[in-house]
Residue, then its C-alpha position, 0 to 999 in steps of 0.5 A: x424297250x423291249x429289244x433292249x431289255x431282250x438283248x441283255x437278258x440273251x447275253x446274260x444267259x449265253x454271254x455269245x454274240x451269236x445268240x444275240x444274232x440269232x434273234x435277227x436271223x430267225x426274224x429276217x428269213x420268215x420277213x423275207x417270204x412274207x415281204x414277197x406278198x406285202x408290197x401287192x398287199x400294201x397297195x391293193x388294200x387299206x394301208x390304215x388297217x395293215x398298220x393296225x394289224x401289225x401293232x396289233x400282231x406285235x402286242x399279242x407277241x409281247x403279251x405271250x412272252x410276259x406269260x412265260x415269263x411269269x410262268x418260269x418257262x421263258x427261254x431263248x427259243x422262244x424269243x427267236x419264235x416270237x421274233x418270226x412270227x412278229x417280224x413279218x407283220x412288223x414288215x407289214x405295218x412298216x410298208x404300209x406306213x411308209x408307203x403312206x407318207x408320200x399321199x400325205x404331202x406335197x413333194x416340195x416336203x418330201x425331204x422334211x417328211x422323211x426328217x420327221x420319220x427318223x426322229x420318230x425312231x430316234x426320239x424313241x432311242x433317247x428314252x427308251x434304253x434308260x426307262x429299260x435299264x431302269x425297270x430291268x433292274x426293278x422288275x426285270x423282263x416283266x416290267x418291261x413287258x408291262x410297259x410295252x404292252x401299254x405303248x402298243x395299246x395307244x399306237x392302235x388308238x392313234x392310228x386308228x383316229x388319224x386319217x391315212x390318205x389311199x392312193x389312187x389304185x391301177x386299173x389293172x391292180x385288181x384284175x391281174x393276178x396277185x402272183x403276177x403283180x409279186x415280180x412287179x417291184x423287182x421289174x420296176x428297180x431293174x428297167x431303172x438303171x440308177x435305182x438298180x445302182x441305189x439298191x447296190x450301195x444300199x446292200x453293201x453300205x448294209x452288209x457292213x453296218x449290220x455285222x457290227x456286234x454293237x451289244x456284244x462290245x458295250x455289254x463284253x467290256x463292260x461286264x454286262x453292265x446295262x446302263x453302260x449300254x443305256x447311256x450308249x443308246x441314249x446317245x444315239x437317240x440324242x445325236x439323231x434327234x438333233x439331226x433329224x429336227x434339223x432336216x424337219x425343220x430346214x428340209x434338205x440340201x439341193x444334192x440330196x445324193x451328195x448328202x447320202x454319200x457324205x454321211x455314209x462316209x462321215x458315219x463310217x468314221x464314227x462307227x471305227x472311231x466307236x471301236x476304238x473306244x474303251x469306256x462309256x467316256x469314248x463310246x457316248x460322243x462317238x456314238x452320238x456324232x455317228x448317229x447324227x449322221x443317219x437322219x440325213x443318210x435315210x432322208x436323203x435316200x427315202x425323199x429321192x425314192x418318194x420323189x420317184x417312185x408312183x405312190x401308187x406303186x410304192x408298196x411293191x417297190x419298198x417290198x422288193x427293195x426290202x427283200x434283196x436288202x434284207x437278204x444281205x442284211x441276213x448274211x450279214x447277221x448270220x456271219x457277225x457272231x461266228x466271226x466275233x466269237x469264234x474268230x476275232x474274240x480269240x485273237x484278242x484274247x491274252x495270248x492270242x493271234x492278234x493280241x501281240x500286234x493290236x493290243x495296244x490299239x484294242x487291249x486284250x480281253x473280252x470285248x476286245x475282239x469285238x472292237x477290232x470288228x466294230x472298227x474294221x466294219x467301219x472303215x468298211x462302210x466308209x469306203x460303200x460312201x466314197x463308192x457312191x460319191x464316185x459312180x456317176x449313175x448313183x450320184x446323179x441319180x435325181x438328174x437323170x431319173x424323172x420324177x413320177x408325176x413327168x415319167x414317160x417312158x424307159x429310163 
């Protein structure tokens, strides 16, 4: 509710896609340093706790931001100083808990395991942007701070009463320097040739999904019109949802790494179908099929890891892999709002460039350039998914790669 209700409120103010960016750019780079140390930490300390750390950092984020807010003294710059400093323990308690999962159940379950953690975010995407866009039009930021504030107390109290298995540590984890052991997920990835091969599509399909201005398009064609968006977002949560029950419910296909490559095919599709889109009419049903596609998408990837990687490494393998992504995904989010704005808005202006030629796809006019982007990422992200249906050491990755508990030797 929160990064929702803060996203109108930013565009409100600016009415730039690169202010909205900028909330992303200032979280990433303090995350990346900090996502360095987080997987030795992960496996060398109490998952539990660093779970509860970093809800406990991210309520105490959101308590300092309602304060300004009442105080009158909130500004952007402080939204981006929150975002840094929270960020980075979000890094942390996210690591932890998927981290987590794989000591919980058997590897039979992998697959379904990885179905329920994506219909946690997506359960979460139903409510969350129509409860926001309801008290953002009541109370305003406040509110919504209020609420968030309230959730962040019982997610402490839940993970503080539930067991959280640790695994078995390494002989040598306790000994060996900690400045050693932070090179420990980069070497892991690159002595594996197929998980160096996953971590490359993983980049590009990211490079692509993360520039898309998906708050700038819904908000600029709609005259900042928050249920608009709302409903938007409720899709997404619906069409997830739904997908994710299933792979919860019935596990997923045999291939696993064809089911990755279809879906990031089959969401490409939706997210330039998406940018075709002129009204909530167009934008809810493609939305939700786009959505529905993603459950199936980091299932397939996060069971395959699971299945793979030694539980007992997995904090450094998630924190070197979430390092080389996020730096993608940083240049990603630092290009989206120069090339909306400055480039491609202008174009689809009255007037402009490309108007002549593509008006008649996007129409004219705020949020109009931001649709050719959306769309032109798609078809983008499409083409990373037949990518990786085509390279071999990606698509038979889960033949070729032994699982943890049967690796030998050198890969």
């Amino acid at each position: 509710m929160t990064s929702f209700a803060i996203g109108i409120w930013i565009f409100e103010q600016t009415g730039r896609s690169t202010s909205l960016a900028l909330t992303g750019v200032f979280a990433l780079v303090p995350t990346l340093v900090v996502t360095l140390f987080s997987g030795v930490i992960v496996d060398r300390s109490s998952r539990k706790r660093l779970m509860i750390l970093g809800d406990s950092v991210a309520g105490l984020s959101t308590i300092s931001l309602m304060l300004l807010f009442l105080s009158g003294n909130l500004e952007i710059w402080h939204l981006y100083v929150a975002n840094a400093i929270n960020m980075p323990f979000d890094s942390l308690q996210g690591l932890a808990y998927r981290s987590s999962l794989s000591t919980m159940v058997s590897k039979e379950q992998y697959g379904r395991v990885s179905g329920m953690t994506t219909l946690t975010w997506y359960g979460g995407n139903i409510l969350s942007p129509v409860l926001a866009a309801l008290v953002y039009q009541s109370s305003g930021l406040f509110g919504v701070f209020l609420v968030d504030v309230v959730t962040f107390v019982v997610a402490v109290a839940t993970v503080g009463f539930s067991p959280v298995p640790q695994p078995r540590s390494e002989p040598t984890s306790q000994t060996v320097p900690i400045r050693r052991q932070l090179a420990d997920g980069f070497r892991y990835i690159w002595d594996r040739p197929p998980l160096r091969a996953l971590l490359v599509i993983a980049c590009l399909w990211s490079l692509f999904h993360d520039a898309t201005p998906d708050v700038a398009m819904v908000l600029g064609r709609t005259g900042n019109d928050e249920t608009a968006l709302a409903a938007v977002s409720a899709a997404s949560g619906v069409g997830g949802v739904i997908a994710a029950l299933l792979v919860s419910a019935l596990g997923l296909p045999r291939r696993r790494m064809i089911t990755y490559g279809v879906s990031m095919v089959a969401a490409g599709l939706g997210k330039s179908a998406f940018g075709f889109g002129r009204s909530v009419s167009a934008w809810v049903p493609t939305q939700g099929y786009t959505s529905a596609n993603f459950p199936l998408l980091l299932s397939a990837q996060q069971s395959i890891v699971m299945a793979k990687v030694d539980p007992a490494f997995q904090g450094r393998y998630f924190a070197a892999f979430r390092v080389v992504l996020g730096s993608v995904s940083l240049i990603a989010q630092s290009l989206k709002g120069p090339i909306g704005d400055f480039i491609l808005e202008p174009a689809m202006a009255d007037g402009g460039l490309l108007a002549p030629y593509l008006g008649s796809v996007f129409g004219t006019g705020v949020g109009a350039g931001f649709a050719l982007q959306y769309s032109i990422l798609g078809f983008g992200m499409v083409g990373v998914g037949v990518f990786s249906l085509a390279w071999r050491r990606v698509r038979d990755i889960e033949s070729t790669l032994p699982d943890h508990d049967q690796y030998s030797g050198d890969v």
